[in-house]
Structures are given as C-alpha cells and as structure tokens.
C-alpha positions in Angstrom: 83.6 138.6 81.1 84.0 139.0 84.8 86.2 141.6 86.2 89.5 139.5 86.4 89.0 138.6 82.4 87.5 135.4 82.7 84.7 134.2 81.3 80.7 134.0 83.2 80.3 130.4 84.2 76.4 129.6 84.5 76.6 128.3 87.7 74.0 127.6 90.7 74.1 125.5 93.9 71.3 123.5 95.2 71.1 121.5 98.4 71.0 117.8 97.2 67.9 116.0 98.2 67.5 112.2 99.6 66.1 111.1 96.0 70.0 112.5 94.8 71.7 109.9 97.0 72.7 107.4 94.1 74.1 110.2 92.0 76.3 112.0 94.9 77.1 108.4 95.3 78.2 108.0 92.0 80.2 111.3 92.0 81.9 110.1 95.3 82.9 107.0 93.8 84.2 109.0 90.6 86.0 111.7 93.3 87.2 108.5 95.5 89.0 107.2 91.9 90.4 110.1 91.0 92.6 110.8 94.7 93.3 107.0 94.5 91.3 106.7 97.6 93.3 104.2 99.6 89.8 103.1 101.4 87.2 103.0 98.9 84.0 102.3 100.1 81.1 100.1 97.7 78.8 102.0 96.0 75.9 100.8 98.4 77.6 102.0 101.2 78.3 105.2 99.7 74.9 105.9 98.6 73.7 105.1 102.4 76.6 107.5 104.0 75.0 110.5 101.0 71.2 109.7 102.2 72.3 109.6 106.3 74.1 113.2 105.4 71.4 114.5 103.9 68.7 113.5 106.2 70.5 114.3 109.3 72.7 117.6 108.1 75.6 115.7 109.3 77.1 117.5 106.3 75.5 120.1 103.9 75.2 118.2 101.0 75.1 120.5 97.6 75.1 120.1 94.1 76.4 122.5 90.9 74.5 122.7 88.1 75.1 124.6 84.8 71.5 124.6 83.8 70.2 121.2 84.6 73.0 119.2 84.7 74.7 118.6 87.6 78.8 119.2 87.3 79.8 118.3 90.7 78.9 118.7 93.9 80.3 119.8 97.9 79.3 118.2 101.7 80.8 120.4 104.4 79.6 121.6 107.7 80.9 124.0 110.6 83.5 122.9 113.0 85.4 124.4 115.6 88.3 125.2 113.5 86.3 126.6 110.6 83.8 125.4 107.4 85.3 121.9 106.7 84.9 120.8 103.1 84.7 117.7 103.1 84.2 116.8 99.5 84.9 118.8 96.7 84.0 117.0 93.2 83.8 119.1 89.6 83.1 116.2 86.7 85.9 115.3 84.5 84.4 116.8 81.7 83.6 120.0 83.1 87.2 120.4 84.5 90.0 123.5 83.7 86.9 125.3 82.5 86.5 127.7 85.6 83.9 125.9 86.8 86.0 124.8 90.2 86.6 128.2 90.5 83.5 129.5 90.4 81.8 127.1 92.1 84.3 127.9 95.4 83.1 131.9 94.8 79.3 131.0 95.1 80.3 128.6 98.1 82.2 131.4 100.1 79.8 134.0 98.9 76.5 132.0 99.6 77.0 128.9 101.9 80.6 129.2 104.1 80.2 131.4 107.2 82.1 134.5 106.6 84.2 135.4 109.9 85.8 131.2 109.6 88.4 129.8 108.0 87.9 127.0 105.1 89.8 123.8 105.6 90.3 121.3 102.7 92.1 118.3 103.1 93.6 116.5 99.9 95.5 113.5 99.4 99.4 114.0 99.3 99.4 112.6 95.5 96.8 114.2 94.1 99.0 116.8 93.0 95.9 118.1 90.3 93.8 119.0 93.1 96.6 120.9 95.4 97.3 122.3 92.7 93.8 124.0 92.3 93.7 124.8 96.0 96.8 126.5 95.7 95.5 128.4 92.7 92.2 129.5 94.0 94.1 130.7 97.2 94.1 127.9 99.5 97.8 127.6 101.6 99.0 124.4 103.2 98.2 123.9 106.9 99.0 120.6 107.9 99.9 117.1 107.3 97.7 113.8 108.4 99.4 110.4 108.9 98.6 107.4 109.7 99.9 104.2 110.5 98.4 101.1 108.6 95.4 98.8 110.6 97.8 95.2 111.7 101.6 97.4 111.6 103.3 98.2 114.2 105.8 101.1 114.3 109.4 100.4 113.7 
C-alpha cells in the first residue's frame, strides 16, 4: 500500500520506438473513439503522424507497461506555456484501477520538467476524462472553439 492507502501499481514508462508506431496508432485510434474525436484520422495516417513523432521528437512519445504489456501510452513536449500533454491514453481494460493515476506520478516525477505547468486539453463531452483530470488535481484553464471549415458566423 502506498502512503495515501492505495494499492502499488507495477508501472514503468518507456520511450516508444519507430517499430511501436502501428500500436501507438492503434491506441490513438482507440483514444480518438473514445473522446468522439470529431476529426478522426485513418489508421495509416495515424501510424505515419506516431513514426514522424518519434523520429523527429516532435513529441516525446512513451509507453506504460505493467510488465510487458503495454496499458497505454503519453506524446508531449515542452512549450512556452508549460509540458503539453498531448495524448493521454490508459486501455479500457486497465481503467479505474489506479493505473491513470500512477502513470501521471511517474510522468511528473520522471519525464515533465519540474519548475512548468502541465496543460491537458480534453474534449468538452468527454466528461470521464475531465473528470479524472479533476481528480488527479488538474483545474480548468481555458476553453477552445472553433468555427466549422464552409460556415460562416451568424
């Protein structure tokens, strides 16, 4: 037991490798479902946009594994306004196990610069993950709009 009561998750983070592509794509696609992405890209394309990451450290690309499986993954990088998660994917079956939780503990212990913000950004009806941000600490900051490609305002 840890010192807030909850139970040791077996947890490690790995950078994700070029060979790993097709499986972050796969978890993006699964992570894309899930927020009812309103712009979901093929497969193809998102294995190409997980091998350019990775070879270029556009974003850090990592994985979480509980032993040798891989439960879910993060990309972020640095920006001006803090460490930008980009992603943020825990499998289906490994979720409301504490494994979110602690993978966002090794992150900010390990990966995240420490004297930055984090910035998360989650679609407005994906009320599961806000509420996990809001649980692990995370407060809202802003809100993004858009206006549609072909509409005009009214």
């Amino acid at each position: 037991m840890t010192n807030r009561g909850e139970p040791r998750i077996d947890l490690r983070i790995d950078r994700a490798t070029r060979a790993e592509a097709p499986l972050l794509a796969d978890l993006n696609r699964q992570l894309n479902e899930d927020e009812l992405h309103p712009y979901p890209l093929p497969l193809s394309a998102l294995t190409e946009r997980m091998t350019r990451w990775i070879e270029t450290g556009e974003y850090e690309v990592l994985l979480f594994r509980r032993g040798e499986r891989v439960v879910g993954y993060a990309a972020w990088r640095p920006e001006d306004r803090g460490a930008y998660l980009r992603h943020f994917f825990i499998c289906r079956d490994h979720r409301r196990q504490g494994v979110g939780r602690a993978a966002m503990m090794l992150l900010c212990r390990d990966w995240f610069p420490k004297d930055c913000p984090i910035q998360v950004d989650a679609t407005i009806w994906n009320t599961t993950a806000i509420a996990f941000w809001h649980a692990i600490g995370f407060q809202d900051f802003g809100l993004s709009m858009e206006l549609k490609a072909g509409e005009a305002p009214t």
